[in-house]
ChimeraX commands (.cxc) that place a marker at each C-alpha (Angstrom):
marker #1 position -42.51,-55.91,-40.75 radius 0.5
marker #1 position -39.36,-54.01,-41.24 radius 0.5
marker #1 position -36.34,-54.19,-38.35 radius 0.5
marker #1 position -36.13,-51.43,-36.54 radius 0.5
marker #1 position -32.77,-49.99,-36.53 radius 0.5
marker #1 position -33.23,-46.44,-34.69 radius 0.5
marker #1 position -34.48,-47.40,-31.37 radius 0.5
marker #1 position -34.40,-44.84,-28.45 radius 0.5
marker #1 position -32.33,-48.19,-26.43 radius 0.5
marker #1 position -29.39,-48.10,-29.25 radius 0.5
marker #1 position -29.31,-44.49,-29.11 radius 0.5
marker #1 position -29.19,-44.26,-25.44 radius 0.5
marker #1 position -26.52,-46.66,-25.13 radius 0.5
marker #1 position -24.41,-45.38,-27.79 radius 0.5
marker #1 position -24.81,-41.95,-26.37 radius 0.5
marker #1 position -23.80,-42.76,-22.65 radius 0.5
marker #1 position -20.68,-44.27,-23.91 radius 0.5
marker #1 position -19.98,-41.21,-26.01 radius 0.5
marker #1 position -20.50,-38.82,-22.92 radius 0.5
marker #1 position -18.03,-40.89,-20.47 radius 0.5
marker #1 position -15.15,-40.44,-23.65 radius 0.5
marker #1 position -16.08,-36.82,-23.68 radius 0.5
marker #1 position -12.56,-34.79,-23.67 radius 0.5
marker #1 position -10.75,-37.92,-25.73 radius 0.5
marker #1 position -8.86,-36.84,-28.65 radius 0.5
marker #1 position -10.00,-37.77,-32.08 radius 0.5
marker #1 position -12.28,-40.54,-32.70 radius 0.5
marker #1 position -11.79,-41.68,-29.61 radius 0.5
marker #1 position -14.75,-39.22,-28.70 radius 0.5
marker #1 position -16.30,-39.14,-32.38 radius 0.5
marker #1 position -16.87,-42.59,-33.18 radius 0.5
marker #1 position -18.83,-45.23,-31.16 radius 0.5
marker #1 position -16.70,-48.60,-32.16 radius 0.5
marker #1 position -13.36,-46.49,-30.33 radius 0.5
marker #1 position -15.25,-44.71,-28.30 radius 0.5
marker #1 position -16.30,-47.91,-26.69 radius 0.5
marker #1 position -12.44,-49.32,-26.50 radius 0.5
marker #1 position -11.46,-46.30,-25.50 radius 0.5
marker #1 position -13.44,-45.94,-22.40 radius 0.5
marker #1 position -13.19,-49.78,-21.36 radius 0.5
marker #1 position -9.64,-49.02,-21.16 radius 0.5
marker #1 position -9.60,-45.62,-19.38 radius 0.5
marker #1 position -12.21,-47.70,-16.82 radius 0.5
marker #1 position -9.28,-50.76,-16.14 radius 0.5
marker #1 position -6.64,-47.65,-15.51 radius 0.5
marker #1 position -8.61,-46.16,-13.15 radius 0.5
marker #1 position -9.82,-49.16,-11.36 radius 0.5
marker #1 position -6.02,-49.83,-10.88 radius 0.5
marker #1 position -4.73,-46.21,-10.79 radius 0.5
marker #1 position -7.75,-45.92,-7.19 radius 0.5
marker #1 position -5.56,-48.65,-5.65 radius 0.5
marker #1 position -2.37,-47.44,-6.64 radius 0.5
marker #1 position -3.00,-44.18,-5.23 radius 0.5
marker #1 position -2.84,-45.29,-2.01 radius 0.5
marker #1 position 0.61,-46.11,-2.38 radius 0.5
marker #1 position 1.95,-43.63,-4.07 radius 0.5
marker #1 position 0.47,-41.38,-1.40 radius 0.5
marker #1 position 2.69,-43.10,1.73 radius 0.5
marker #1 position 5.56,-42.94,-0.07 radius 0.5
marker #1 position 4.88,-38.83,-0.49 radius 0.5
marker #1 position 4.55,-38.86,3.33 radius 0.5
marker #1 position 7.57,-41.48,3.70 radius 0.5
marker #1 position 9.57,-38.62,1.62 radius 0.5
marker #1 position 8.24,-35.61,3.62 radius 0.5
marker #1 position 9.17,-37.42,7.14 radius 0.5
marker #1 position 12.17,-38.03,6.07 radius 0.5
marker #1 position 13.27,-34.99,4.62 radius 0.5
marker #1 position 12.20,-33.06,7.92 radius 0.5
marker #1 position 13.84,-35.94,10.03 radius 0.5
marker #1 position 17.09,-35.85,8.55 radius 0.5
marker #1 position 17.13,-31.94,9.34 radius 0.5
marker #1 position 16.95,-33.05,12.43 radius 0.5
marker #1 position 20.02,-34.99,12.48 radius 0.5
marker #1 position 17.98,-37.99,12.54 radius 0.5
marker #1 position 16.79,-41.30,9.61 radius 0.5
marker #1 position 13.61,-42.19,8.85 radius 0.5
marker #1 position 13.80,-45.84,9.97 radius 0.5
marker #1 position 15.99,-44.71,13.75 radius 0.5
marker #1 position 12.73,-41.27,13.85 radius 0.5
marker #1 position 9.91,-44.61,13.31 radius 0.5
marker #1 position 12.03,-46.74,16.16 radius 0.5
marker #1 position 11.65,-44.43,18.42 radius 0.5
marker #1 position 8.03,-42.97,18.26 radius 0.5
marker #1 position 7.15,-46.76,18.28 radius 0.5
marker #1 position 9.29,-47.79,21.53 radius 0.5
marker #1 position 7.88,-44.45,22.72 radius 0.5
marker #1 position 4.41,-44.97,22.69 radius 0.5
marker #1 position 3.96,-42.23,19.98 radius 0.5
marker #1 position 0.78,-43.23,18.58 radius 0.5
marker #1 position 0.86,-40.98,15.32 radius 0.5
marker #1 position 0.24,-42.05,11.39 radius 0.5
marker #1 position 2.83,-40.91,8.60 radius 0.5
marker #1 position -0.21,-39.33,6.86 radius 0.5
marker #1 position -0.24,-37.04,9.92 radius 0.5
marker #1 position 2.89,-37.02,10.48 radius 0.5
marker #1 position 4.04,-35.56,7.36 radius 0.5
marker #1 position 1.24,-33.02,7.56 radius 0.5
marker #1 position 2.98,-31.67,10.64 radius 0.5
marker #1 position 6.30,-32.23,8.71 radius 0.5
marker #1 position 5.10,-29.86,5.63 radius 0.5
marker #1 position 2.69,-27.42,7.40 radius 0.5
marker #1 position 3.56,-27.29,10.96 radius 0.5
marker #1 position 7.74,-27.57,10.76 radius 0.5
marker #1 position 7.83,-26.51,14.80 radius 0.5
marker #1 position 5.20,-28.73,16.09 radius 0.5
marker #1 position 6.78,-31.31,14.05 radius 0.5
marker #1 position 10.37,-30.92,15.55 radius 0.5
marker #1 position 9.07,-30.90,19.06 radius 0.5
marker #1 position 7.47,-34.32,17.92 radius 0.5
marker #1 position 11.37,-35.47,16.91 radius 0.5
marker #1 position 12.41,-34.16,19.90 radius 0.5
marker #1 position 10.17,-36.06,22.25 radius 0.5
marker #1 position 11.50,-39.66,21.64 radius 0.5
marker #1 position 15.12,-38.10,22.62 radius 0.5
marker #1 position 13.80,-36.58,26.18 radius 0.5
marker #1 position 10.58,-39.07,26.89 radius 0.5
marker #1 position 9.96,-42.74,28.08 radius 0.5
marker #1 position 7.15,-43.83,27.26 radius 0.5
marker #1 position 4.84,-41.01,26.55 radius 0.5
marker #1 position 1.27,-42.13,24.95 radius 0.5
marker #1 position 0.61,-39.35,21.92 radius 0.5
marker #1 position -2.36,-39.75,19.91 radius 0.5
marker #1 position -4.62,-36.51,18.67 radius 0.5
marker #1 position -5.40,-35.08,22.39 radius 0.5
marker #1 position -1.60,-34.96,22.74 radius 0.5
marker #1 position -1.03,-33.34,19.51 radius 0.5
marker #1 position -3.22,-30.68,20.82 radius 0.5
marker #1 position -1.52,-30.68,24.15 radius 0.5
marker #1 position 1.82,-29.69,21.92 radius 0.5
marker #1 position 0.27,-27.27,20.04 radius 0.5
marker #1 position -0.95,-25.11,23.08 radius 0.5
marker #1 position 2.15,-25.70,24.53 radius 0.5
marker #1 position 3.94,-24.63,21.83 radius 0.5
marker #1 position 1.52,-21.64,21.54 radius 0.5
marker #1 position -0.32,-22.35,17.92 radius 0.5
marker #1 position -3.72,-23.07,19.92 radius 0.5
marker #1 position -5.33,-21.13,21.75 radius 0.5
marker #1 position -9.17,-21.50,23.97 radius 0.5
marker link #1:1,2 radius 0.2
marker link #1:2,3 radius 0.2
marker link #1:3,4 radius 0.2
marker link #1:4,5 radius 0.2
marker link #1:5,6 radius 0.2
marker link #1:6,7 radius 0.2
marker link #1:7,8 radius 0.2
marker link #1:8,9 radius 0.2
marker link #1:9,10 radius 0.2
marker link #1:10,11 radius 0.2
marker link #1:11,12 radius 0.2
marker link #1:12,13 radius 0.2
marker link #1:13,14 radius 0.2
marker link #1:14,15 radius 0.2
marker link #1:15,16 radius 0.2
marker link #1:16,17 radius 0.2
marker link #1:17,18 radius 0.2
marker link #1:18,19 radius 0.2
marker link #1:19,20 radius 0.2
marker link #1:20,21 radius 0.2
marker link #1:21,22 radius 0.2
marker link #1:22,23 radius 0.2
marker link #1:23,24 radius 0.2
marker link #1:24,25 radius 0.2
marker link #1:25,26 radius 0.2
marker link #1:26,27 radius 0.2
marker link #1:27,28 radius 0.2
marker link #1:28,29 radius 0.2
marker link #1:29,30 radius 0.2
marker link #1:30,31 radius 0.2
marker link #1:31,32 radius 0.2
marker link #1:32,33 radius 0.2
marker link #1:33,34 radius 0.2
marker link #1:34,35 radius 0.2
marker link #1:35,36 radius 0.2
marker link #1:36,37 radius 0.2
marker link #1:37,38 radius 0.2
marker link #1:38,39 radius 0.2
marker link #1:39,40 radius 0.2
marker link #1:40,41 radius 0.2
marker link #1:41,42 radius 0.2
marker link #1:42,43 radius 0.2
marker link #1:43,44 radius 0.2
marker link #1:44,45 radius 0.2
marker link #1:45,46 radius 0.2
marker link #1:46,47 radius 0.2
marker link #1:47,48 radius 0.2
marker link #1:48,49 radius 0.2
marker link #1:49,50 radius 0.2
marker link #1:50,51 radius 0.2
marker link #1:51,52 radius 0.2
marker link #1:52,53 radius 0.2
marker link #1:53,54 radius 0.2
marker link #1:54,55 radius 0.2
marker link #1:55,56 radius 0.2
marker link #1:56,57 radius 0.2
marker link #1:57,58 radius 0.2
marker link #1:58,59 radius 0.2
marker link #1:59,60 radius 0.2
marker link #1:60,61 radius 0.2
marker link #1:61,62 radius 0.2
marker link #1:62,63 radius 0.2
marker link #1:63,64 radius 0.2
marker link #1:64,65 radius 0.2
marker link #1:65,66 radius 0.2
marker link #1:66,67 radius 0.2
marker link #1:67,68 radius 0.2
marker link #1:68,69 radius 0.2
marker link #1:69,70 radius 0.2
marker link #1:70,71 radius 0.2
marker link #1:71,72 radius 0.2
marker link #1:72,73 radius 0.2
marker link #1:73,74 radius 0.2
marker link #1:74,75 radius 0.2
marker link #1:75,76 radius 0.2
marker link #1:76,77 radius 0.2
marker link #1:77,78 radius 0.2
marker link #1:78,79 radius 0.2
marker link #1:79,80 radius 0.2
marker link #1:80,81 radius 0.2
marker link #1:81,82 radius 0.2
marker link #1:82,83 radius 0.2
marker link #1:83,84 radius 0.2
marker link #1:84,85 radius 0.2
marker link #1:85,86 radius 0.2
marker link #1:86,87 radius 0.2
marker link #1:87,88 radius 0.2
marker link #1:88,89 radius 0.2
marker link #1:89,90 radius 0.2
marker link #1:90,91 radius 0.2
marker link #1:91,92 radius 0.2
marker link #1:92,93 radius 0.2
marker link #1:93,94 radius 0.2
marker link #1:94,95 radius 0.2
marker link #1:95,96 radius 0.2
marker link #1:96,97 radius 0.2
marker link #1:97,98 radius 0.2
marker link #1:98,99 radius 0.2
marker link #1:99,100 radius 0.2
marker link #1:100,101 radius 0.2
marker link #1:101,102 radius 0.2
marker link #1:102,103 radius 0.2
marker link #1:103,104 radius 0.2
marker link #1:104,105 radius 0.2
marker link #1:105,106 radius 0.2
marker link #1:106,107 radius 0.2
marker link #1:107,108 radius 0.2
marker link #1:108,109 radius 0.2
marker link #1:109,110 radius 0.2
marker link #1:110,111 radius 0.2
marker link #1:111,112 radius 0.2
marker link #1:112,113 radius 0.2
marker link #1:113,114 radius 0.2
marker link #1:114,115 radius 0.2
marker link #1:115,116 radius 0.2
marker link #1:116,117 radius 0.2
marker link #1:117,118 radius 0.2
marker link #1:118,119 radius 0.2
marker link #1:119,120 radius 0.2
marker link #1:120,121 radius 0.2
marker link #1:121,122 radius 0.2
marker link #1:122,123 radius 0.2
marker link #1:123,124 radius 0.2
marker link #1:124,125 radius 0.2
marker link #1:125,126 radius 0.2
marker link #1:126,127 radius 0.2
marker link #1:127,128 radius 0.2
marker link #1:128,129 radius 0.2
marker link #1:129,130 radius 0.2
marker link #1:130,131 radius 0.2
marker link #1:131,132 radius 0.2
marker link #1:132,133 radius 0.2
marker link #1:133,134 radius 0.2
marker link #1:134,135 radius 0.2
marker link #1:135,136 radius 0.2
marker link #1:136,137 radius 0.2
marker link #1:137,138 radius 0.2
view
């Protein structure tokens, strides 16, 4: 009996590998032996690159915070001091949020540590500042 070298499993196989290298240049998406290499590789970046991102995110928000803090007259490390000896409950992913998108909610936040002792601030007293400041309304 002859060996059967067409089978629907070797085609399948060969053809799911060729669909994740889709968009590769060359024979990276062409040829099967490359193809294969190719996407093992891309596979161990972005295994590393989904842990990586993590970190490259705080330091964006590290960057923001401090950029709005030092118009502020303030540093980064005195602005994270104080919200901590403050009570001021709030992560730098939110944080810089308010820093890019919401630049007066965000000074009244710098400004708190300066006229407060110890003032608890989590998300209800985010909300507290914005009606106060007047960007909420009922």
């Amino acid at each position: 009996m002859p060996r059967a070298v067409n089978g629907t499993i070797h085609k399948n196989r060969r053809k799911k590998v060729l669909a994740k290298a889709k968009g590769f240049r060359g024979g990276r998406s062409k040829l099967f032996r490359t193809a294969k290499s190719a996407v093992m590789k891309a596979g161990q970046w972005a295994y590393r690159d989904r842990r990586k991102k993590k970190s490259e995110f705080r330091k964006l928000w590290i960057t923001r915070i401090n950029a709005a803090v030092r118009e502020n007259g303030m540093s980064y490390s005195k602005f994270i001091h104080a919200l901590k000896t403050h009570g001021i409950n709030l992560d730098r992913k939110t944080l810089a949020d308010l820093a890019y998108n919401h630049k007066e909610v965000f000074n009244a936040i710098v400004e708190k540590p300066k006229s407060l002792s110890k003032l608890v601030l989590d998300w209800n007293g985010i909300a507290r500042l914005f009606y106060s400041i007047g960007l909420l309304s009922c």
